[in-house]
C-alpha positions, 0 to 999 in steps of 0.5 A: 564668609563674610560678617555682615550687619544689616540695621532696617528689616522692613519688606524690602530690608528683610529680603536682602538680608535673608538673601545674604543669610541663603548666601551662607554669610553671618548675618546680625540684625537689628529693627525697630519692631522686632516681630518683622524680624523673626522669620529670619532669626529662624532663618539663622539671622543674629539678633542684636538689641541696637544698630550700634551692637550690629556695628560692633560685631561686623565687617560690612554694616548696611542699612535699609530704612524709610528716611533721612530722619529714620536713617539719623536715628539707626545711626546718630547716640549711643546706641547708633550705627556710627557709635559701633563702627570700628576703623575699616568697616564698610557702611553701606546705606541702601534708603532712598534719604536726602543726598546732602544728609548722606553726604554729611554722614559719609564725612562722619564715617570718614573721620572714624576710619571708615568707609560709607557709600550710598547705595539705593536700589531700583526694584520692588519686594520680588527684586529684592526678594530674587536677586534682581535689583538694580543697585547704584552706588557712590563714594569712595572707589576702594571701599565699592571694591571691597563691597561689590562682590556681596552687592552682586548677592543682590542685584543683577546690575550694580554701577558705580555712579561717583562720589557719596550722594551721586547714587541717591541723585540717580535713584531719584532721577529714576523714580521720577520716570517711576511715577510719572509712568505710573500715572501715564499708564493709569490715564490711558487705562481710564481712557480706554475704561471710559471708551468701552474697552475692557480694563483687563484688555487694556492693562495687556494692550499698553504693556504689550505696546511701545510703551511697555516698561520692564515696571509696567509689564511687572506692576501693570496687571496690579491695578486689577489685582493689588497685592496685599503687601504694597512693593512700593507703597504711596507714602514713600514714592512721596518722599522720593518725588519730593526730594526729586523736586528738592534737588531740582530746585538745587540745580536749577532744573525744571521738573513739571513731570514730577510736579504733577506727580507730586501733587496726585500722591499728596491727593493719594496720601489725602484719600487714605492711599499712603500705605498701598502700593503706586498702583493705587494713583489708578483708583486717584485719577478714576475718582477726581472730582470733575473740576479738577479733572479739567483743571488737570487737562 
């Protein structure tokens, strides 16, 4: 099997990799705070002291973590990714982080020999968790070659979307529609709440409706019961609409949605909201002060 590295073990990173564990592979790892780490050294995960010893002892290096500045960190110095990696390895970065950095990083790689793609998933903790993300991936065609038959370990569709950072584009041009449904969804649940309606009658209503997403069908019963451990918490939908908006401003295209969207999580992280899962705008729209509700409409 194959020897795989795995820097970045958080709720989402710790289950792809104890997937990759149950597939039979080698798996090193590495996090920054190593408790999050030790149900899988039970599990048989190789714990290694720095990103660059993962790098070293691997054929296939992924990594999972918050942001571009965390992702400079695993993999910029002496102890980083980049200083470990040997010539014809395979990088695989699954954070959500700018599509510039990671483009600029993939250069990097390039001139050690070596191959990067991007490659961020779509899904929450029990799609990680069950194999059944979806996974967008760009860079170079030959090294997704090489990679792909591991990434379906992973995800139950992964598409080659381009060149280095394309998938990143496409993972917030999905997350746009995240968290604008999000708020769509929460607003018709306020408003038959207010109506009379019971709230639990509502949630199943809407999700049983037209309008019933995959993500509202999963995520929509959580407003009434959210789950301890956020499957995607306020703080980083945060990051990912704010890199939306950062692009379409690049592009020139207008993203009044995401706007609005960004706004009501920058009031989420305000209330103390920011560690819990997107379920929580709910609570944000029940409680806005009464001016800015009409300013909102």
């Amino acid at each position: 099997m194959t020897a795989i590295g795995f820097v970045g073990l958080g709720a989402m990173g710790g289950r792809i990799a104890g997937r990759l564990l149950d597939s039979g592979h080698v798996v090193y790892g590495t996090n920054r705070t190593r408790g999050k780490a030790d149900p899988l050294v039970e599990r048989g995960l190789i714990w290694r002291d720095s990103p660059r010893e993962v790098a070293e002892q691997a054929e296939v290096v992924f990594s999972m973590v918050t942001d571009t500045a965390a992702l400079e960190a695993v993999t910029r110095g002496p102890s980083g990714i980049l200083a470990g990696v040997r010539p014809g390895t395979v990088y695989v970065d699954m954070s959500t982080v700018s599509p510039a950095a990671s483009r600029e990083l993939a250069q990097r790689v390039r001139e050690l020999d070596a191959v990067m793609l991007d490659a961020p998933v779509s899904g929450s903790v029990p799609a990680a968790e069950y194999g059944s993300l979806a996974i967008m991936v760009g860079g170079d065609p030959a090294g997704f070659a090489r990679v792909e038959p591991l990434m379906r370990e992973l995800g139950r569709t992964v598409t080659h979307v381009g060149a280095n950072g394309q998938a990143l584009v496409m993972k917030l041009a999905v997350n746009i529609s995240l968290a604008v449904q999000m708020i769509a969804f929460s607003e018709g649940v306020l408003l038959a709440a207010r109506a009379g309606i019971d709230t639990e009658l509502a949630i199943d209503v809407l999700c049983s409706s037209a309008v019933g997403s995959p993500m509202l069908r999963l995520r929509g019963p959580l407003v009434l019961d959210r789950p301890d451990e956020a499957w995607f918490d306020v703080r980083l939908m945060a990051k990912d609409v704010d890199l939306a908006l950062e692009q379409g401003r690049s592009l020139d295209v207008p993203l009044p949605s995401a706007a609005i969207a960004g706004e009501l999580l920058a009031r989420a992280r305000m209330l103390g909201y920011g560690d819990q899962d997107i379920v929580a705008l709910f609570d944000v729209l029940a409680h806005l002060p009464e001016p800015e509700r009409a300013a909102a409409a």
